[in-house]
N, C-alpha and C positions, 0 to 999 in steps of 0.2 A: 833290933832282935828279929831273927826270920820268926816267918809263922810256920804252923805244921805243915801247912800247905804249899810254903815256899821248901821247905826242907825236902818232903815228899818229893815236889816237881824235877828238883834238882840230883834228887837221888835214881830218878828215872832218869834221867839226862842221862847223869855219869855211866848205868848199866848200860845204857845203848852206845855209847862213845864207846863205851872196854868193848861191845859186844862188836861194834863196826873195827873196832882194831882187830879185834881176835878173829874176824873171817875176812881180812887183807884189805876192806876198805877206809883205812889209813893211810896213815897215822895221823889222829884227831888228840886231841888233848882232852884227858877225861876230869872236866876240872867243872864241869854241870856248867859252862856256861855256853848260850849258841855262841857261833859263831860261820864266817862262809864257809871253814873247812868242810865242818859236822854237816853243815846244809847240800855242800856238796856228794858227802858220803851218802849222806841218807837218798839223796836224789841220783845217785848210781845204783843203790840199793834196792830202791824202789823201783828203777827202770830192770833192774836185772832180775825180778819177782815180778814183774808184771804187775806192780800196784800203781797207784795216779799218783805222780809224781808233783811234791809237794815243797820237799827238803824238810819237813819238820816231822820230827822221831813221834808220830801221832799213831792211835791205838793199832792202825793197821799194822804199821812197821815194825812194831813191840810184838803184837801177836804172831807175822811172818820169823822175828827174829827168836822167840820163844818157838816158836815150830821147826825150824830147823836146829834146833837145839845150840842157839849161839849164847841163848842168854835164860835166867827163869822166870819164872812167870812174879811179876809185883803186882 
């Protein structure tokens, strides 16, 4: 049985996966788990936002991607 905290992490996952689809850096599988695609996306993402480039969908990336209105704010 997940915990809340597993369910949580993984509910962040998925919105930044649909979020990296819906502004073209895709197609990732929005199925809450990493993998190299999503690590790749997010490390384009972050190179193309001028964040530190990391490949994990970490608070910066959440708040970049809720700021350009890709995705809302969890």
């Amino acid at each position: 049985v997940a915990s809340a905290i597993e369910i949580a992490t993984r509910n962040r996952f998925v919105a930044v996966q649909r979020a990296l689809n819906r502004i073209g850096y895709g197609p990732v599988a929005e199925d809450g788990l990493p993998s190299d695609e999503v690590a790749n996306a997010v490390r384009r993402f972050e190179l193309d936002n001028g964040l530190p480039i990391t490949g994990e969908p970490d608070e910066q990336v959440v708040e970049r991607l809720v700021s350009i209105g890709a995705m809302q704010s969890i």
